[in-house]
N, C-alpha and C positions, 0 to 999 in steps of 0.2 A: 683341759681343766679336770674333767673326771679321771682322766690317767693318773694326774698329781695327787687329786685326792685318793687314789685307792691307792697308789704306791704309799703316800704322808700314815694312813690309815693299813695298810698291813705291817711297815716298818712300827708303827705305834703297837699292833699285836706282838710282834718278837719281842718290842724292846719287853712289852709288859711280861711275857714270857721269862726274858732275862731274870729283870727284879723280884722276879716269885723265885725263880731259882737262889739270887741271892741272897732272900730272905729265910731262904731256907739250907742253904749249904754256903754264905759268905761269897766272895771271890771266885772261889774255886768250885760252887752251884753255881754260878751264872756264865761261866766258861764251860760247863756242862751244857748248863739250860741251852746255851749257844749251839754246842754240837750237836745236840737229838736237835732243835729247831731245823738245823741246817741238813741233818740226817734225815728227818721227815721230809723236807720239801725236793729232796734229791731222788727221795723214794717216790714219792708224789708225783712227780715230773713225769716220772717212768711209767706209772702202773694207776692212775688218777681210772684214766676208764675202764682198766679191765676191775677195781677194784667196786666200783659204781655198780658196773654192769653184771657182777655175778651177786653181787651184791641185793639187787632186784630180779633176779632169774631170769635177765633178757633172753629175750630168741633175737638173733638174726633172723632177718626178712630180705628177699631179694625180688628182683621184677618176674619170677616166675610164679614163688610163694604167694605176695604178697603186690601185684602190678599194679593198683590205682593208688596206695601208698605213698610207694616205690617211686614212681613217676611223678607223683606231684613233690615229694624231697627233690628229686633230681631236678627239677622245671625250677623247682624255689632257688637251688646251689647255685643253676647257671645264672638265674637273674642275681643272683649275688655276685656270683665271680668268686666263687668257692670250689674246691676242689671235692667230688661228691662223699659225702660224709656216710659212713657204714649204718646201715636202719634198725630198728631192733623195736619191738612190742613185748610188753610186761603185760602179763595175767594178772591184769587187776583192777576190782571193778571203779574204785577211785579213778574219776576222770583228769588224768595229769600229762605232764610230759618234761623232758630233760634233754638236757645236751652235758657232753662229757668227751675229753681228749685234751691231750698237752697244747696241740695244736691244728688249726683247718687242715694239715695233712694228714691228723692222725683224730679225725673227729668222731664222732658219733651222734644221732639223735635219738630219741626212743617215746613211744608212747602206750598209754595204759589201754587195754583192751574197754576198759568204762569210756574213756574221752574218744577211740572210735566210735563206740558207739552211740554216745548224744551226743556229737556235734554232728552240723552239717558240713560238706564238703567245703563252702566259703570259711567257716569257722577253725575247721582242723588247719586247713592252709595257713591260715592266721596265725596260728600254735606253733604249728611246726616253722613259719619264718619266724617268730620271736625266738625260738631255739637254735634258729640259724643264723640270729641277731646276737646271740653270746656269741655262740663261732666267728662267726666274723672281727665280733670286738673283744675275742681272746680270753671271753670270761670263764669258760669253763676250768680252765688251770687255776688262775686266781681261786673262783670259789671253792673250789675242793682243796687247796693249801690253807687258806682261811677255817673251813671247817676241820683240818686234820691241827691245827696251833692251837684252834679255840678249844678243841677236844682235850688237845697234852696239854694247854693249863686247866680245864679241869680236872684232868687225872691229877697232874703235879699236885694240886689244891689239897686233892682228895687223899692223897700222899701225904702229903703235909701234916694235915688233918692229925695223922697217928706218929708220924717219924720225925717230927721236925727237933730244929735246937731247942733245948728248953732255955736257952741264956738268949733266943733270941728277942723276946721280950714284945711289947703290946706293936710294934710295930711288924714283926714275923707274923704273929696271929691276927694282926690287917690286913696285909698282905694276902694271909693263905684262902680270909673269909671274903674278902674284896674282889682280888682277883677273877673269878669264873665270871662276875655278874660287870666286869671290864671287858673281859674279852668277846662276852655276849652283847654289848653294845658298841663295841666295834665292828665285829663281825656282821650285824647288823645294819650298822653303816654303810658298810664296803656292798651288800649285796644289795639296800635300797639303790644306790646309785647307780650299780648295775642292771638292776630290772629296768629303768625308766630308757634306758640308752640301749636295752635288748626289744623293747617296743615301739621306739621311733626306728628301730633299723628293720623291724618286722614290718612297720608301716611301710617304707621304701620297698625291702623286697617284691611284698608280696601285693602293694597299691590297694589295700584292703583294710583301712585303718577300724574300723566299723565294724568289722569282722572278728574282730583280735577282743574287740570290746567286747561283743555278744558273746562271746565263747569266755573271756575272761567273768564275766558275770554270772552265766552259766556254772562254772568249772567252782568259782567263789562258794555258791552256795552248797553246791554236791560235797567237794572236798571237806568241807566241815560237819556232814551228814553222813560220810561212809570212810568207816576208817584206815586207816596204811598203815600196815604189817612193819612195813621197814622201817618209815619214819618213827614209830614206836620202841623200835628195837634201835634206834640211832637218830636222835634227836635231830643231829646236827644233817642229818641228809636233807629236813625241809627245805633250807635253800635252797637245794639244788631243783626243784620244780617250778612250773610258772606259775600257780600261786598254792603256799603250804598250806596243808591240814588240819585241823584239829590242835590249832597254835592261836593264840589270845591276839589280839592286835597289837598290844603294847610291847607282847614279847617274838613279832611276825620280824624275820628277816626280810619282808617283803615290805613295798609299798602298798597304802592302803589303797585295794580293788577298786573303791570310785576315783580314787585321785588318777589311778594307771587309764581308768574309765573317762575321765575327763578330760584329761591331756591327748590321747587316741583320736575323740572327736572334734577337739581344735586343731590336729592334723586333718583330720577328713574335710572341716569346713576351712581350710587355709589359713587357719591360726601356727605360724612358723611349722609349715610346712616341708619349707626348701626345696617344693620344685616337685615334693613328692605325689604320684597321681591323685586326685579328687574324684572317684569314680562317681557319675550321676548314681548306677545306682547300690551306691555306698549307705546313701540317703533311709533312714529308715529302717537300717540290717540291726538296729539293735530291738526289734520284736520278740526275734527268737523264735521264728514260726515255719521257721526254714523243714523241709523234710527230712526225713532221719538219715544219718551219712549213708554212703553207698560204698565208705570204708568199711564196713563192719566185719572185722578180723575174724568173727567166728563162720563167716561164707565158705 
């Protein structure tokens, strides 16, 4: 059902993408609009993580740099049944994290030097299996195509804005002023559905549903308290973390933090769990009183 709706919902992004094209070039803008569409998501396909990841100044990490990391990614892949995905920490104090690659063979995870260092080791676990719950459910491609379509119709827009037809009359300049604030609540769509299906797959990996929670409440309130470099310089990369920054709720491509909070713990307490572990002591991990990671990247 969620595959249907993000396919129904990305084909809904292009098509809008089309009719801005031909609102602005007829026929033969939207046989365009069609080509860069298709020209972005070809290029996307190819270069989605390495554009991510320099994009954030990742380091590579490996079990020699970086071993307590290192190893709990690796322990989290296998319990998935994923093939070990390349590790990588950002300098920066925003506590976040991300996953990005075309596909589980060509993955990546990454975390911000902040979220080593306030989470606890059950918490970071928790983080890093919901990043390895897109991996698994192939969202990293989707959401970085999503943000590169939602980006070219605002450029288009903004194009528009100054070069469009002038015969093309009150429905052209609907189009061009409508447009952005479409493809921002698609985009939106496609990436709420995606978070809730990258935290019940984190719940299964890592049997730590309670964990995911305390850190996502955590990570809630910091993230909107300190702010990110990038996502400021690129709107559209907030989706790409587990939950964005300095972003309104109304306009968050995320689900709202208590609802991702509230569904986590009807997993922990066997509300459609599916089988997934109920650890005793899960019980109570949302204090947040846990002691300071023993990940801390600056060791």
């Amino acid at each position: 059902m969620n595959f249907m709706k993000t396919t129904m919902l990305l084909a809904a992004l292009t098509a809008l993408f089309m009719v801005l094209g031909y609102s602005l070039g007829g026929s033969g803008g939207a046989i365009f609009a069609l080509v860069i569409a298709a020209g972005m998501n070809l290029f996307t396909y190819w270069n989605a993580d390495k554009i991510v990841l320099k994009m954030h100044k990742a380091v590579e990490v490996d079990a020699s740099s970086h071993p307590e990391f290192y190893n709990m990614v690796r322990n989290l892949a296998q319990r998935a049944q994923l093939p070990m995905p390349k590790v990588y920490i950002v300098d920066q104090p925003q506590p976040n994290a991300f996953a990005t690659g075309r596909d589980p063979e060509h993955s990546a995870v990454a975390a911000t030097t902040g979220l080593l260092e306030m989470l606890s080791h059950d918490e970071i676990e928790g983080v890093m299996a919901h990043e390895l719950g897109h991996v698994k459910n192939r969202d990293t491609l989707i959401m970085t195509m999503v943000a590169t379509i939602a980006g070219a119709v605002s450029m288009l827009a903004n194009f528009g804005m100054f070069f469009r037809d002038r015969n093309a009359g009150i429905a052209g300049i609907m189009a061009v002023l409508i447009a952005p604030f479409a493809a921002m609540i698609v985009q939106m769509a496609i990436s709420r559905t995606r978070e809730f299906g990258a935290d019940a797959a984190a719940a299964q990996i890592s049997g730590k549903p309670l964990s995911l929670a305390s850190a996502l409440a955590k990570i809630s309130g910091q993230a909107q308290r300190i702010p990110n470099p990038v996502a400021e310089r690129n709107p559209a990369a907030a989706q790409l973390y587990i939950v964005p920054g300095g972003v309104r709720q109304m306009f968050s491509t995320h689900p709202a933090t208590e609802d991702r909070i509230a569904a986590l713990e009807a997993i922990a307490h066997g509300g459609g769990s599916g089988g997934w572990s109920d650890r005793p002591d899960e019980v109570g991990d949302m204090s947040g009183l846990r002691k300071r990671s023993a990940l801390d990247p600056t060791r």
